[in-house]
N, C-alpha and C positions, 0 to 999 in steps of 0.2 A: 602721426597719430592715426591710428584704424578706428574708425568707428564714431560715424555721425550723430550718435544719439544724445543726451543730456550728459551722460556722463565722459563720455567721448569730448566733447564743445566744450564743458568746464574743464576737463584737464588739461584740453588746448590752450583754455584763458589764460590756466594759473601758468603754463609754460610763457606763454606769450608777453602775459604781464609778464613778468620776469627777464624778460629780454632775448630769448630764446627764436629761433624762427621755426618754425612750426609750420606743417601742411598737414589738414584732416581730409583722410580719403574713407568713405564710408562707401558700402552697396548702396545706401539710399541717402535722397537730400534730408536734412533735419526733419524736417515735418511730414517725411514718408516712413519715420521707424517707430517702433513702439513707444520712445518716449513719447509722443505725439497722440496716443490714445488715453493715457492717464489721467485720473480727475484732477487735482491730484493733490492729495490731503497729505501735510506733513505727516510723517510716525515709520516705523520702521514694521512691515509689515510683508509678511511672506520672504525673509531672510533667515538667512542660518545662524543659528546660537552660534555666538562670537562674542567674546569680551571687549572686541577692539568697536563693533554697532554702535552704543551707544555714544560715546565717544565722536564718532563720524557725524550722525545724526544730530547731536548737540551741535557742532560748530556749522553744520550746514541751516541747522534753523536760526542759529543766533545769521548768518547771510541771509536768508529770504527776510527774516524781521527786516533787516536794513533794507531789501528792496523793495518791499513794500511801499517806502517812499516812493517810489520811482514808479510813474504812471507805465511807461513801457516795459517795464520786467513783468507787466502780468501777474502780481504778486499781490494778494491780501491778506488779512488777520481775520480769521474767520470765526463765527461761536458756531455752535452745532450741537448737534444729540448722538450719542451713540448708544443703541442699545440691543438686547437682547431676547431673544425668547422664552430661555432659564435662568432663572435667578442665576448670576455670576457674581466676581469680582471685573472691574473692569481693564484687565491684562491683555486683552488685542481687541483689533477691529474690525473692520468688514476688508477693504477692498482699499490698496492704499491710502488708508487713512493710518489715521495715532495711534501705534501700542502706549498706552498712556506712562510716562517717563517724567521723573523728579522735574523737568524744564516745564511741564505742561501740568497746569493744574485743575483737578476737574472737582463736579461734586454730584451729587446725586441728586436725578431729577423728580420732579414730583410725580407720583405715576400719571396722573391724570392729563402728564403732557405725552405719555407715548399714545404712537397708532395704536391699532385693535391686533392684538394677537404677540404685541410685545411685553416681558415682565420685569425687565428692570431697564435702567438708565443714566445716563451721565453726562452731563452738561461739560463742554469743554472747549478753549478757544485754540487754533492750530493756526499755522499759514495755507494756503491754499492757492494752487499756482493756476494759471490757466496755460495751456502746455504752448497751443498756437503761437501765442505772443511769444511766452517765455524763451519756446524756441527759437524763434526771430530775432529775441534782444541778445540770447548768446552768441548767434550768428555775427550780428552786428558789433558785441561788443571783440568777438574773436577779430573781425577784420578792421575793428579801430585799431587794436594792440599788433598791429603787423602781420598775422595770422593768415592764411590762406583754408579757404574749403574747395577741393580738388570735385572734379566730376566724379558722381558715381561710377564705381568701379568694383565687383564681386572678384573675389579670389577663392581658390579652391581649400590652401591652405596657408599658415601662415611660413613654410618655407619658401612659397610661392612669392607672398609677400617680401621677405626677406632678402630674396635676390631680385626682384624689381624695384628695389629702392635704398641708394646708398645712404641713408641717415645712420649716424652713430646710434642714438636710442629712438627705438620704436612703441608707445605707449600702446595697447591693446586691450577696446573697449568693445569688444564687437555685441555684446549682450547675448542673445542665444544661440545667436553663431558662433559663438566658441565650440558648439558641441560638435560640429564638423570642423570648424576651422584651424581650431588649435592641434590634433580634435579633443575634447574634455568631455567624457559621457557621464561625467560627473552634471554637468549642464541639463536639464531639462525645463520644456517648454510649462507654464501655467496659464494656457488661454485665457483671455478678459476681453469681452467683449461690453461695448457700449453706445446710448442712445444719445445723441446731442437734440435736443429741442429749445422751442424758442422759451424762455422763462417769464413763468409768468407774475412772476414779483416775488420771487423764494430766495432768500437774504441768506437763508440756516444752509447749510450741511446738515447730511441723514445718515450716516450710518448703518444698519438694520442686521446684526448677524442670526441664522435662523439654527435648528436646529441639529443641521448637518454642518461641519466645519466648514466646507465650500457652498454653504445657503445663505448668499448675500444681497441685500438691496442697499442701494446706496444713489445719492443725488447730492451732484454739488457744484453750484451757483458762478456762475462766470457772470455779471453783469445783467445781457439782454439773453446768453445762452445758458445751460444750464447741462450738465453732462448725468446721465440714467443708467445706473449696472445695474448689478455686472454678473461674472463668473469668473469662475475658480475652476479650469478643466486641465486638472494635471495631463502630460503626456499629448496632448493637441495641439500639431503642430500648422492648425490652419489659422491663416489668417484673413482667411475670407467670409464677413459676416452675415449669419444664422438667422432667416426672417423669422423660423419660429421664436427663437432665442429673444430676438427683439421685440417681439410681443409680451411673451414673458416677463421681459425687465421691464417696461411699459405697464403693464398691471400690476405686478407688483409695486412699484414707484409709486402709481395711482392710487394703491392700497396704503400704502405709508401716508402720503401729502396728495392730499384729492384735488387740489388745483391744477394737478397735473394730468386729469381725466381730459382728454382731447386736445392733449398740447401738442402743437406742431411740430412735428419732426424734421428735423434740419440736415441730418447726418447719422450714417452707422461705422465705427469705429473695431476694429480688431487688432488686439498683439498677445506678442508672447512677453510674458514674464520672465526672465535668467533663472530660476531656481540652479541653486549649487550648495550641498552642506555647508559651507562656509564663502561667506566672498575670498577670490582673488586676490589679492593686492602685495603680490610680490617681484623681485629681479630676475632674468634668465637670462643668462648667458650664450651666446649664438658667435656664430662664426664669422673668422676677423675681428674679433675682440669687441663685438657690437652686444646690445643688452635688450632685449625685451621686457618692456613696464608691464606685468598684467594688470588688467584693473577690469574683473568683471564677475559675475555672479551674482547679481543686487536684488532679483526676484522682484517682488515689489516694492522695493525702496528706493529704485535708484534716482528721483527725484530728489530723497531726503536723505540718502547719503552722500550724493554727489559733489558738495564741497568739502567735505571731510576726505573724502577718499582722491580724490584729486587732488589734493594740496600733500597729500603724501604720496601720491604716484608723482608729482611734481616731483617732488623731493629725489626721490630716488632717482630720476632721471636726471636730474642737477648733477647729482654724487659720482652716478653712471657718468655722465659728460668729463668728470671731473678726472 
């Protein structure tokens, strides 16, 4: 398995569960890759028209419902606002959150619950993960089911990969290092940056999409913390976070939900997005009869596609083995 991130860790599980021995070798540990900077609001957002998304998306939210249960998944059933600055339909959202989908039902709010300078709105309940934990619980749940997570290790390419390691199938989640690694210049970065502050009792999810398609605010609620965006910087490949940037997201937030005016700041967060026209998720055939899984391109979803698209990277790699 390449690639430590969310969806890299579930496609480990679902191998794992299964019986499978499994080692995930990523460039970085769980909680140093972009999964780790997300808010991270169910919905399929900043992905490529694909028939097979919704789909994905549905069976991975009908999983976070279930773990919800579970104090350690990090996982909650959120209500929230999403809204706009021109009268719309409510067909996507800000910043990993809901493109609102037959599973999620919303309704329109009354205007006098939006901020100043929003014009419409829509009330809606989603899951909402908190990435830190989530990370952790995948980890843990990988190395209950017999699973190993190898040291960080960067490789140049994946043929590089391929002869440094005898496994029959090699699942390939590297997220926006596919654009060198694979190489796929189909791949590019969607910088998102974000502010964690201490919360100061904000229960809601916020939404906020602005004028411009990448003019987004959004805040959403972990407990004692509370996570502040974001952006949308097609094409930037830094991940090293913007102190103007962060002021920005900070008064804007403040400008949405004013409880937020002088709220302490805990942490600044950056990653890249996977944007790719379409996700990934097929077999390749490599040398000595071995097979490569790809599983990557999630853009902003890969939280909320991750069990859908894993349980069929699984798959194939069963078939493959077979």
């Amino acid at each position: 398995m390449l690639g430590a991130g969310v969806c890299g860790l579930t496609s480990a599980i679902c191998l794992a569960e299964s019986g499978l021995a499994v080692a995930v070798q990523g460039a970085e540990l769980p909680n140093e890759t972009t999964s780790a900077v997300a808010g991270a609001l169910w919905g399929t957002h900043l992905v490529g028209a694909d028939d097979r998304v919704p789909g994905w998306a549905d069976e991975t939210r009908r999983v976070l419902v279930e773990l919800a249960d579970d104090a350690a998944a990090g996982v909650s059933i959120c209500a929230g606002l999403m809204a706009a600055r021109e009268p719309s339909d409510p067909s996507s959202d800000g910043s990993d959150g809901p493109e609102v989908t037959d599973a999620v039902a919303y309704t329109r709010c009354d205007p006098r619950e939006l901020p100043p300078g929003y014009a419409a709105g829509w009330r809606l309940t989603a899951p909402l993960v908190s990435m830190p934990v989530y990370l952790t619980y995948l980890h843990d749940r990988l190395l209950a089911a017999g699973g190993q997570l190898l040291e960080p290790r960067s490789f140049a390419t994946l043929a590089q990969v391929a002869q440094g390691c005898a496994a029959p199938v090699i699942v390939n989640c590297p997220g926006a290092g596919a654009h060198s690694l694979v190489p796929d210049p189909s791949v590019t970065p969607v910088r998102g940056q974000v502010v964690v502050a201490a919360n100061p009792g904000i229960t809601e999810f916020f939404v906020g999409d602005g004028r411009d398609p990448d003019d987004i605010t959004y805040l959403f609620p972990h407990g004692d913390t509370i996570v502040l965006g974001g952006t949308q910087e097609h094409g930037n490949w830094s991940r090293v976070p913007d102190p103007a940037t962060a002021e920005r997201i900070l008064a804007a937030c403040a400008a949405a939900e004013p409880r937020l005016a002088g709220a302490k700041v805990l942490g600044h967060r950056a990653g890249l997005r996977p944007m790719r026209p379409l996700v990934r998720l097929e077999a390749e055939a490599i040398s000595g009869g071995r097979q490569i899984i790809h599983n990557y391109g999630h853009g902003g979803a890969g939280v909320s596609l991750a069990w859908g698209c894993a349980r069929e990277a699984a798959k194939r790699a069963v078939a493959a083995l077979r």
